[in-house]
Each structure stands twice: as structure tokens, then as C-alpha cells.
VOPAGU-2260 file (C-alpha; in pm, 1 decimal, decimal comma):
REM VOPAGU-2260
SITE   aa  ch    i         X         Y         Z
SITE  UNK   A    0   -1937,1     826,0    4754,2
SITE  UNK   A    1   -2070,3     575,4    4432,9
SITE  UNK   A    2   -2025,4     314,1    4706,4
SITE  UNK   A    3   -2263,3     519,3    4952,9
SITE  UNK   A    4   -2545,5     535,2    4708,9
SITE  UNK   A    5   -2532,6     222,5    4560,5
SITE  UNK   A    6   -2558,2      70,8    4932,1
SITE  UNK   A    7   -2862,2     356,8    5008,4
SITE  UNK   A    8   -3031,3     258,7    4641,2
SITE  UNK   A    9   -2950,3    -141,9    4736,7
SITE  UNK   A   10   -3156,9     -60,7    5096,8
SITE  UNK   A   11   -3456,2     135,6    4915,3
SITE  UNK   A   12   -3521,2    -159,6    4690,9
SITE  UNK   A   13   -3472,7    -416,3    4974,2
SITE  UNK   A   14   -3694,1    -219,1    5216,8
SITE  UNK   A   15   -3933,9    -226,0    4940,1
SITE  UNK   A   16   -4015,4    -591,0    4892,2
SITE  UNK   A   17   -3751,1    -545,3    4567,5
SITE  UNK   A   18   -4027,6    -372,0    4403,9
SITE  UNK   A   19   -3731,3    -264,8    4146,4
SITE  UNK   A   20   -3687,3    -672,4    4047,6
SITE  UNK   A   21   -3793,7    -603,2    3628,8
SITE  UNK   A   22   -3650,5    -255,3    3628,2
SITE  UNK   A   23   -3298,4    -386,5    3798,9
SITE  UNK   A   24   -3314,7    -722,3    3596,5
SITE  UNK   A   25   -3486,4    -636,2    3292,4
SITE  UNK   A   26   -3632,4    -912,2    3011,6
SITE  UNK   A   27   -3478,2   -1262,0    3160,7
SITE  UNK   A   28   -3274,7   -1529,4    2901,3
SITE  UNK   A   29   -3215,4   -1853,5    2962,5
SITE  UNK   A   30   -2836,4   -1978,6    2913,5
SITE  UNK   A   31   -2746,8   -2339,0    2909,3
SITE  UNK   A   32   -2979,0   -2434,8    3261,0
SITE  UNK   A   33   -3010,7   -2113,7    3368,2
SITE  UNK   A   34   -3250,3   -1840,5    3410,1
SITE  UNK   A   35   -3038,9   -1488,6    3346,0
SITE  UNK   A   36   -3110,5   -1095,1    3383,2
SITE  UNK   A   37   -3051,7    -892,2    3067,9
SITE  UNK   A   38   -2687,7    -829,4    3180,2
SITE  UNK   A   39   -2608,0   -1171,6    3192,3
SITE  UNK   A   40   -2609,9   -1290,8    3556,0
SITE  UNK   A   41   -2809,2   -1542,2    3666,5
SITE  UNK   A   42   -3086,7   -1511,0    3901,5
SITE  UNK   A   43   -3347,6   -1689,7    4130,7
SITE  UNK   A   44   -3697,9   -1585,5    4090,3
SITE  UNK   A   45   -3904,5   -1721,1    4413,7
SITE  UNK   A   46   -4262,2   -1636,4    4509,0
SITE  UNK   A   47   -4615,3   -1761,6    4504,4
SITE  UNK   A   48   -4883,7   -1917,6    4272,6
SITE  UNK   A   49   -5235,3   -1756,0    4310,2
SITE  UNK   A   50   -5475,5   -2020,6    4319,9
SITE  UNK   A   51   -5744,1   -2133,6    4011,5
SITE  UNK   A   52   -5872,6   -1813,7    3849,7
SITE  UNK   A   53   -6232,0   -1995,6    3915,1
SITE  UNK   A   54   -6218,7   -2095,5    4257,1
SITE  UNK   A   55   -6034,5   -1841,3    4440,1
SITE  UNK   A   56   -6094,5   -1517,5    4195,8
SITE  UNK   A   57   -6105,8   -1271,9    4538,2
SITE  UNK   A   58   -5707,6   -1271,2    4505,1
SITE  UNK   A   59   -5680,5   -1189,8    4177,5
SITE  UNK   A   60   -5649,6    -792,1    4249,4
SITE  UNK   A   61   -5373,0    -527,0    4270,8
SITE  UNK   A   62   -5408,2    -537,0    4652,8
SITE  UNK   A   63   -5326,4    -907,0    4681,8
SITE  UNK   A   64   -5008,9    -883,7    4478,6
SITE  UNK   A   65   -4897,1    -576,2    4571,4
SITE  UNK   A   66   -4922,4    -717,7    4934,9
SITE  UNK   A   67   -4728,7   -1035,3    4802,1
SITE  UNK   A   68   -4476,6    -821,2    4696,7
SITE  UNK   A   69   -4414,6    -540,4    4955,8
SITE  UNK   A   70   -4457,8    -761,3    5271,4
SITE  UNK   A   71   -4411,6   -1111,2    5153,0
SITE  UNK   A   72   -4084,3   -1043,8    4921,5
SITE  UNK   A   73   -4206,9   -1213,1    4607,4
SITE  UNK   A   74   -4034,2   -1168,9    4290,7
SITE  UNK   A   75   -4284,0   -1334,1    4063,7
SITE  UNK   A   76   -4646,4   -1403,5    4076,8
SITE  UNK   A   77   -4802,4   -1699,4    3921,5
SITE  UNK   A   78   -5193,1   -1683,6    3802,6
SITE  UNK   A   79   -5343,0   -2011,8    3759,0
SITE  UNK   A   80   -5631,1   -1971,6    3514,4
SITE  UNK   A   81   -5822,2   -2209,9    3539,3
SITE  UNK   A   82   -5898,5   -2417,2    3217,2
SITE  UNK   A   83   -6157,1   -2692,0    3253,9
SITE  UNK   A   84   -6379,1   -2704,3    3574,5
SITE  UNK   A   85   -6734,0   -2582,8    3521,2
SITE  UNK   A   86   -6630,2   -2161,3    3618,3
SITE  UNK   A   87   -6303,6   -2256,6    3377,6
SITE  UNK   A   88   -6172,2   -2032,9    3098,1
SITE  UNK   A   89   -6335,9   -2298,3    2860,5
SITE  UNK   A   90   -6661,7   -2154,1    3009,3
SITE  UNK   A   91   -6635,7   -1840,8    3092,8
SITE  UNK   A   92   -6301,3   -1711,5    2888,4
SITE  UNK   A   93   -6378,9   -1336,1    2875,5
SITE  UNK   A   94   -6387,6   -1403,1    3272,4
SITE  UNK   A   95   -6086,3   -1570,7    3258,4
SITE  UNK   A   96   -5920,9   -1333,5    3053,9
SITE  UNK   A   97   -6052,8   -1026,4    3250,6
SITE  UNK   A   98   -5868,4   -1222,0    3592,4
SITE  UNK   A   99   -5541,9   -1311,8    3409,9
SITE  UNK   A  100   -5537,5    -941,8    3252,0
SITE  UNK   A  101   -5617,2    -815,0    3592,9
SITE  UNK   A  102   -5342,2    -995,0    3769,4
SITE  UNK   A  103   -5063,6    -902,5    3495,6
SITE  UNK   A  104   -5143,8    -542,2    3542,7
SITE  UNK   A  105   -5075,5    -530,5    3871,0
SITE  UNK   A  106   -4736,6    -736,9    3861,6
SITE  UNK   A  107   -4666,4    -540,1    3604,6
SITE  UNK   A  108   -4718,7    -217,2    3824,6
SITE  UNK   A  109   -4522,8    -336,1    4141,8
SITE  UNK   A  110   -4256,6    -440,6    3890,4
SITE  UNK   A  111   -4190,8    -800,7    3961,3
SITE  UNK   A  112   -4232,5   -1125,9    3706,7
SITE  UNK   A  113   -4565,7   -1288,1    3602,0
SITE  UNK   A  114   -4623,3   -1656,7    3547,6
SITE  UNK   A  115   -4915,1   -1654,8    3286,7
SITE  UNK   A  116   -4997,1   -2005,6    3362,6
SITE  UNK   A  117   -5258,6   -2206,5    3169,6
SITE  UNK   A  118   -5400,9   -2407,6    3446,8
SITE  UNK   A  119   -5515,8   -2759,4    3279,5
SITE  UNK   A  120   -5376,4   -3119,7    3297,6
SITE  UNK   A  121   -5540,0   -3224,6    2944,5
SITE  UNK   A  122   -5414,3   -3089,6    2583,3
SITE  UNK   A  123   -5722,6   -2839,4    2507,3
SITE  UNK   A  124   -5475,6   -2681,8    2178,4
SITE  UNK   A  125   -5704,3   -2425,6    1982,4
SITE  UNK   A  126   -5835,4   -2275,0    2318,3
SITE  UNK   A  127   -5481,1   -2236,5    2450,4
SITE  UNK   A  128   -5370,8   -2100,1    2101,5
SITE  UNK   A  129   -5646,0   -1842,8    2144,9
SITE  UNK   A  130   -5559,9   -1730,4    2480,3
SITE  UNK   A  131   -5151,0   -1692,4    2407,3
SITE  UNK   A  132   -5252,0   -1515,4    2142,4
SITE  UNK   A  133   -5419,1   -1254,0    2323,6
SITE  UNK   A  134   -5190,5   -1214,7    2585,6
SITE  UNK   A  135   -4902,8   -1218,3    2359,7
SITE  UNK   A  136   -5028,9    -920,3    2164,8
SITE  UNK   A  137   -5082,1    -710,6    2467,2
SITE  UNK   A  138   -4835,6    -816,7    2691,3
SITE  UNK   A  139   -4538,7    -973,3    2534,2
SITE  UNK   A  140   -4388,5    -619,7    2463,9
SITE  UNK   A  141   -4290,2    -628,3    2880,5
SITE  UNK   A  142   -4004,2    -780,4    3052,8
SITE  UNK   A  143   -4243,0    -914,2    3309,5
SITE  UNK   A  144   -4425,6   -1137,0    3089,7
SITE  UNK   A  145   -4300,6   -1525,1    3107,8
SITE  UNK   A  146   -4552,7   -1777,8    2962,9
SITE  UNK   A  147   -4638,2   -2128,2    3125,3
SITE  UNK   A  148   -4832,6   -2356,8    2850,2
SITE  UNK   A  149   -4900,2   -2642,6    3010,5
SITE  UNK   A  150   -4956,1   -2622,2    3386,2
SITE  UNK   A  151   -4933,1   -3017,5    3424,3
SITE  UNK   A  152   -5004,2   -3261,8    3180,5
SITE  UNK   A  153   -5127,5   -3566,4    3360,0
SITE  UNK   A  154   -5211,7   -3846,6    3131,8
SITE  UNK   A  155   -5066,2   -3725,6    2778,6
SITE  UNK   A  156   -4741,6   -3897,4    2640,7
SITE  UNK   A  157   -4438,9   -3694,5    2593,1
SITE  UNK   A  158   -4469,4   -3692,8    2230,4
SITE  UNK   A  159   -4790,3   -3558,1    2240,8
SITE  UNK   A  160   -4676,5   -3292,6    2501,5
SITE  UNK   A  161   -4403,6   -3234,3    2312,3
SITE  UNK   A  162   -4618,2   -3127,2    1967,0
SITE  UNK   A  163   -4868,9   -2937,4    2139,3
SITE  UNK   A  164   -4559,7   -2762,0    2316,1
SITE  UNK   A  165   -4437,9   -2630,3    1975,5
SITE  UNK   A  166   -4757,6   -2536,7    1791,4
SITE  UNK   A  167   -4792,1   -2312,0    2107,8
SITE  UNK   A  168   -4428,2   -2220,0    2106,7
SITE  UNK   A  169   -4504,5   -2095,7    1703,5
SITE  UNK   A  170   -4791,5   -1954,2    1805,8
SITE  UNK   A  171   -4640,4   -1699,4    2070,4
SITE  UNK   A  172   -4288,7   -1646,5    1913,3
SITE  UNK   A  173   -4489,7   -1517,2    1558,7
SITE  UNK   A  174   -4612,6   -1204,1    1859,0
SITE  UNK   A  175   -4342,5   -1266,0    2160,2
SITE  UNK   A  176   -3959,3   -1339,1    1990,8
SITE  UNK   A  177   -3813,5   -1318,8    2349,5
SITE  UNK   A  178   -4026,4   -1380,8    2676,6
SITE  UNK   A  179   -3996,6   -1697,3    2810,4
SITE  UNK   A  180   -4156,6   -2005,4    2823,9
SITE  UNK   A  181   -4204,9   -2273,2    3055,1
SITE  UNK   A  182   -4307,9   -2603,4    2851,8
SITE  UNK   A  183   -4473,3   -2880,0    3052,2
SITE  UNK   A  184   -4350,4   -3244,6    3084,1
SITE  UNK   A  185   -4576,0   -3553,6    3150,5
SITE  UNK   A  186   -4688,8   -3690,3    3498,7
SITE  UNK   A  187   -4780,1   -3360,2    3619,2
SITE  UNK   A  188   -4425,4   -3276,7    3557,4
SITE  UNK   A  189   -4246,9   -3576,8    3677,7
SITE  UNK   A  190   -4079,3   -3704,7    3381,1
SITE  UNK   A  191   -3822,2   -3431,7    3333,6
SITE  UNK   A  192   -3571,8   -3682,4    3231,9
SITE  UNK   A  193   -3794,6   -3827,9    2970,9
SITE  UNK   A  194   -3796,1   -3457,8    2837,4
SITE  UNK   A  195   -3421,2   -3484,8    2871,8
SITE  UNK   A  196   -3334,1   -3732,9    2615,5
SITE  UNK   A  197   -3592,5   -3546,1    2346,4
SITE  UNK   A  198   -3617,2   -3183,5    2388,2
SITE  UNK   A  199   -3720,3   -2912,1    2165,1
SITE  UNK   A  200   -3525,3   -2757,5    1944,7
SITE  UNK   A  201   -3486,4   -2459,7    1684,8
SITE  UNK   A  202   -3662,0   -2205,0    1993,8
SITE  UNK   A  203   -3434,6   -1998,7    2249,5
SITE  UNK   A  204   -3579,8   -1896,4    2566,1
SITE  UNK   A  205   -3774,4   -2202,3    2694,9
SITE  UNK   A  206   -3746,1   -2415,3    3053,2
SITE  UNK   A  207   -3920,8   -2710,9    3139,3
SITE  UNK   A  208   -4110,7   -2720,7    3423,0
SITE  UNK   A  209   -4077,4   -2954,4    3753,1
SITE  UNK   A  210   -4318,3   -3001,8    4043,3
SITE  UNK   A  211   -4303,9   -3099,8    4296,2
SITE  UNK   A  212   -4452,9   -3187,2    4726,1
SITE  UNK   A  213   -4199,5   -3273,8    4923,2
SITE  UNK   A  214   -4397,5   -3548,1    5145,5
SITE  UNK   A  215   -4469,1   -3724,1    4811,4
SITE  UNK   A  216   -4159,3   -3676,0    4579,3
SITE  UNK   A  217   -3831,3   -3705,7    4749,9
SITE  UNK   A  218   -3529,8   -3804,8    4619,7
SITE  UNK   A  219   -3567,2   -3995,3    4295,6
SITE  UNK   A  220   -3750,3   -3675,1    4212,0
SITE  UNK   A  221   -3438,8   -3461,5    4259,1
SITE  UNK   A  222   -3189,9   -3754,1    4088,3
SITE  UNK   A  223   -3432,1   -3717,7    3795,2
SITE  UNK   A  224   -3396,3   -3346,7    3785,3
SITE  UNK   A  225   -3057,2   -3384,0    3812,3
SITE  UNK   A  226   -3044,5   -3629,9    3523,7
SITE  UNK   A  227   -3192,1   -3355,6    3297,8
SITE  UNK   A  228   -2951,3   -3099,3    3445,7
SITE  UNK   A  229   -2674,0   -3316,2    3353,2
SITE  UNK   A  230   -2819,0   -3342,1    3015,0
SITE  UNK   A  231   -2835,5   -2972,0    2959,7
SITE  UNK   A  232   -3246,6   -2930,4    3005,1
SITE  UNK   A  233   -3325,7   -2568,7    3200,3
SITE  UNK   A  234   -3580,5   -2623,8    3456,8
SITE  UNK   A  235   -3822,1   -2404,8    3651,4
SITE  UNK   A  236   -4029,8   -2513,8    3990,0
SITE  UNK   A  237   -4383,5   -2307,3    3906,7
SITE  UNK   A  238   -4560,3   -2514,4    4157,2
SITE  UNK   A  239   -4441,5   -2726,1    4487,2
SITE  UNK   A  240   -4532,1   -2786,1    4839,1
SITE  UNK   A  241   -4365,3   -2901,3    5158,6
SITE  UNK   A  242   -4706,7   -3162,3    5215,8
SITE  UNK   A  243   -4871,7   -3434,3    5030,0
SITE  UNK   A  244   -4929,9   -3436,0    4639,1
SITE  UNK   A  245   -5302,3   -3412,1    4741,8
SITE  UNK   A  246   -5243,0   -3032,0    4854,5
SITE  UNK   A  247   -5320,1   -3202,5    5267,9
SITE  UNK   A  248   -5162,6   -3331,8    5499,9
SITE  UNK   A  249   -4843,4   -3253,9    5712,6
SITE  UNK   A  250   -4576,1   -3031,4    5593,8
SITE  UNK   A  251   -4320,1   -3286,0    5589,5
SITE  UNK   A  252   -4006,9   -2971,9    5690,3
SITE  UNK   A  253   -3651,4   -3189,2    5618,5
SITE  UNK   A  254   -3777,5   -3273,9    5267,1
SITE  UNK   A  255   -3882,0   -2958,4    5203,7
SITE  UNK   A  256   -3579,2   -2804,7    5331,6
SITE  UNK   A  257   -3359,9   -3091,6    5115,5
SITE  UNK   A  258   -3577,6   -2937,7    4804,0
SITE  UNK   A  259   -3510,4   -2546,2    4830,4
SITE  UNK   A  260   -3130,0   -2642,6    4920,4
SITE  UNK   A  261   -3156,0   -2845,7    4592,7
SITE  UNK   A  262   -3327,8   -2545,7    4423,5
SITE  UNK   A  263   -3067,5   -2311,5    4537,0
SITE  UNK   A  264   -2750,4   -2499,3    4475,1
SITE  UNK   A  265   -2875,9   -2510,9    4078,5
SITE  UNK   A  266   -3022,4   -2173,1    4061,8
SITE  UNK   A  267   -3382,8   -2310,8    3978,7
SITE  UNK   A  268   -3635,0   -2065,4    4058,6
SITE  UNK   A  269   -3928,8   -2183,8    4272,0
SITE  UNK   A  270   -4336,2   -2059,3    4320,5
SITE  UNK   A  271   -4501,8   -2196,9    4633,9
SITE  UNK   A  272   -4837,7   -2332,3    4568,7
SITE  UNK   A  273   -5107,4   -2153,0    4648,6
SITE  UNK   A  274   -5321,3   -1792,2    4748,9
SITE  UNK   A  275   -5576,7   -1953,4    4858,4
SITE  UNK   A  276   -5798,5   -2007,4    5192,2
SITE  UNK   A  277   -5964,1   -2328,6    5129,5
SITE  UNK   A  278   -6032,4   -2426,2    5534,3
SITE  UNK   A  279   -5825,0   -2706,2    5714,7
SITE  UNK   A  280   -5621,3   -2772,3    5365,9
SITE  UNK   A  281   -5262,2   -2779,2    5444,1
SITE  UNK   A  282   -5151,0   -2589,9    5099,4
SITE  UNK   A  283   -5351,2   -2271,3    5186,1
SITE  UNK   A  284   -5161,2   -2020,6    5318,9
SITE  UNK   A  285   -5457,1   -1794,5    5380,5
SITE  UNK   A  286   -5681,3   -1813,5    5633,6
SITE  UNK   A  287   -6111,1   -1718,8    5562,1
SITE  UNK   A  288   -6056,5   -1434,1    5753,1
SITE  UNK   A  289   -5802,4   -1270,8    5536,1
SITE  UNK   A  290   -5895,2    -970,2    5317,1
SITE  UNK   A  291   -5925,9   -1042,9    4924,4
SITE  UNK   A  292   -5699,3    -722,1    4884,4
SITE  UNK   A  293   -5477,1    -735,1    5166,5
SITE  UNK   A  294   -5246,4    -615,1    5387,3
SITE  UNK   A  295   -5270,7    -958,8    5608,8
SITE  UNK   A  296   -5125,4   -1048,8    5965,0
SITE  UNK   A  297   -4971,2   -1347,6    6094,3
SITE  UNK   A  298   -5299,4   -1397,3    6226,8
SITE  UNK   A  299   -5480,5   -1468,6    5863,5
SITE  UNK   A  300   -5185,5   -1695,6    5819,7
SITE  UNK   A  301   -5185,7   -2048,2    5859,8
SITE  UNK   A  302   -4831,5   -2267,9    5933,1
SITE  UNK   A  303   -4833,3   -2318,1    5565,9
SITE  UNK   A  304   -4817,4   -1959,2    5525,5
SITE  UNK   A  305   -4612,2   -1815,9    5790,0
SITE  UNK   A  306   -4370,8   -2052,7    5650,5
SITE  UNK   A  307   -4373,6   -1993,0    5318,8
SITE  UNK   A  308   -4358,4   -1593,8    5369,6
SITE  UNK   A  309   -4033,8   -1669,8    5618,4
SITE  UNK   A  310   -3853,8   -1869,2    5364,3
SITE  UNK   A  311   -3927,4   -1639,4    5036,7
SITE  UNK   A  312   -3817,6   -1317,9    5273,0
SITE  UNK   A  313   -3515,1   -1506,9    5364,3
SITE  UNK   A  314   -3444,2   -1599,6    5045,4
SITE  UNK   A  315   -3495,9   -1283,6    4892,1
SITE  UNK   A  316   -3222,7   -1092,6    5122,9
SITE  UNK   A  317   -3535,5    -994,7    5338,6
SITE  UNK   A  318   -3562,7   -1031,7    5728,0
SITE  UNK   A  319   -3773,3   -1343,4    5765,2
């Protein structure tokens, strides 16, 4: 009979786009490389990265995720807010804020993970100290909540990376002891096995992120992530792409696949880049005729997106 209903509770959160993934999982740890459930186990989070808060703000609403979750299978949401274009938090930050709080909210209602991501490639310290802050005092009391601090730093050294990393690290653990957080490395998170040979210390809880488009980085990508594997360095994939490092061009499908088996084999959690429907951009997996709230068909999907929706479903333990 406990066999019955643990099979019948197993189907109802399946059938549900695992809209039980925080409440079955609770707050996540990270052990040695990987990324673990309160009980111990580890697990996979895989789903999708909205895109910037300032471009594409008409997905940042409870319809959109809740559709990413219920039909799409995603276990964790990114938002991307925006830093430094012209409509950027530096800007317009009560804006910002109001899309990032908007977008927590609602992953926080469909119960699956939240990538607070702070969307720059340039060190901007005090404003991202201001922001953490903020979320951190109303968020960081939920299991859903994991910080990302630096979404890719492009140009700054590893050192410097590496000192900005911790002020911000200071600066959410004094509000957040336990959520966790992804820390940036240089290149727009290339050099993972630079990070490797110098990581922080004294902090539990943090990965490092990697990024990754698999028509651009190939191999000596994945021998570098191994590298930091190897050296005991937890990493997390919060933005890739099967195409070009521009975002364009064809969706290059063996190196893609070579990735996610990669991905899998380590138990590296992965967010497809992005909710967007920028026209005739490879990366979008929206079409302009898609609702800002959702529910979408296969016909507001582009190849990018079909795909992407196939392989998180299958990968979830959902019917493609």
C-alpha cells in the first residue's frame, strides 16, 4: 500500500511539471562538486534563463513562469536583470527591482528554484551590494532563493573577480547564512580552471559558474571544466546555448548533445539561454507571436525552442 501512494504522489508531481521541486528538495547544499537537496542527495536543476529585465520585461510575470514550469518542466528559473544598458537597473533600479521581485514571487509560488542573476559583465560593487542586500532581506528566508553575483565578467582579472566575489559573499551571508551562490569567473566564465588553482575560502555554499555555446566552446571548454572538477571546484551552467557565442547562428546539435551528456555525467545543473522573442535570432525560443503570460504552442516556438522544451522535459522524467 506505502508503495501505491508513493508511486500515485510520484505521478501527481510529475504530471505537474514537478511543481513540488522546493517542497520535495527543500534549501539545496553544495558537497564537494555537487549541488544536494536538504536530505543529502544530489540533484540536477535544469531550466531556462528569462532574458534582460530591460529588454524583454513582458516575460517577467507569474504567467510566463508558471507556464515554464507546468508545460515546459523547468526546475529553476533564471532572471537576468539587467545592469548597465540605458533601461538597466543602474537606471531605473526600483524598475529593476519591481521585475526581479516580480519574477521571485512567482517561482516562489509554483515552487521551483530562482536564479537571482545580476546581469552585467563589468564590476559595478556598491550597486550590486545594494541590490543583494535587498533581496537578501526579503527573500533569503526561502529555499528557492540561490544568488548569481556576477553574470559574466568579461574583461576583469581573476583577482579582481575574486575580491568583488567576497565583499558580495560578506555582504549576503551577514542576511542569507545558507542560500547559495554562484560566483563568476573571468572570460565570461571561461577560465574555470584559473578559478581552480585560487578559490575562495572560509564560505560554504558557493559554485562557480561556467558558460557556455556549443558551436563556439567545444572541447577544451569541457577539459577545462574538468580540470576544476578534478581540483575539487563545484560548478553550475546558468547560461549556454547549442549556437554561436553571438546568441545566432546554427544550432550546432552533436556539440550540444556532447555538452548536456557532459552535464549529466557530473551532475552540473544547466539553464538554457533565453525567454526571449528577438526575430530571426537563433537563441530565442519565443516567437513575436507568443503571449507575454502564456500558455504557448509549438507554433510560438521556434527550433531553438521546441528543442530546448524536449530536452528539459526529457530530462526532467517528463514526456518530451
Amino acid at each position: 500500500m506505502k508503495k501505491l501512494v508513493s508511486v500515485f504522489i510520484l505521478v501527481i508531481i510529475i504530471g505537474s511539471g514537478f511543481a513540488q521541486t522546493v517542497k520535495v528538495n527543500g534549501a539545496l547544499k553544495v558537497v564537494g562538486t555537487k549541488l544536494v537537496n536538504e536530505k543529502g542527495q544530489p540533484i540536477i536543476l535544469r531550466g531556462m534563463s528569462l532574458g534582460w529585465h530591460n529588454w524583454w520585461p513582458r516575460f517577467y510575470n507569474a504567467g510566463a513562469i508558471n507556464w515554464l514550469q507546468k508545460d515546459w518542466g523547468c526546475t529553476v528559473i533564471r532572471a537576468a536583470i539587467g545592469v548597465e544598458p540605458d533601461s538597466g537597473y543602474i537606471k531605473y533600479p526600483d524598475w529593476g527591482m519591481e521585475k526581479a521581485k516580480t519574477a521571485i514571487d512567482a517561482a516562489i509560488k509554483d515552487g521551483i528554484y530562482i536564479i537571482v542573476d545580476w546581469h552585467s559583465h563589468h564590476i559595478r560593487q556598491e550597486e550590486a551590494k545594494q541590490f543583494f542586500t535587498k533581496i537578501a532581506k526579503e527573500y533569503g528566508k526561502y529555499a528557492n532563493i540561490i544568488y548569481e553575483i556576477f553574470n559574466e565578467p568579461a574583461e576583469n582579472t581573476w583577482p579582481e573577480v575574486k575580491a568583488y566575489s567576497i565583499d558580495l559573499i560578506k555582504t549576503i551571508r551577514a542576511i542569507d547564512p545558507d542560500n547559495v551562490i554562484l560566483v563568476g569567473s573571468p572570460h565570461w566564465d571561461q577560465d574555470v580552471h584559473i578559478v581552480a588553482d585560487d578559490p575562495i575560502k572560509g564560505y560554504k555554499n558557493l559554485m562557480y559558474t561556467l558558460h557556455y555555446y556549443a558551436d563556439t566552446h567545444k572541447q577544451e571548454l569541457r577539459d577545462r571544466g574538468d580540470y576544476a572538477l578534478k581540483k575539487g571546484l563545484p560548478l553550475f551552467i546558468s547560461e549556454m546555448g547549442g549556437m554561436s557565442h553571438t546568441g545566432d547562428g546554427p544550432i550546432n546539435n552533436p556539440e550540444w548533445m556532447k555538452w548536456i551528456d557532459w552535464s549529466e555525467k557530473n551532475k552540473i545543473s544547466w539553464v538554457n539561454w533565453c525567454v526571449t522573442d528577438k526575430k530571426n535570432v537563433t537563441c530565442s525560443v519565443l516567437e513575436p507571436t507568443a503571449s507575454s503570460t502564456g500558455p504557448w504552442s509549438m507554433n510560438d516556438l521556434p527550433d531553438w525552442g521546441k528543442q530546448t522544451r524536449s530536452l528539459i522535459r526529457k530530462y526532467n522524467g517528463l514526456r518530451p
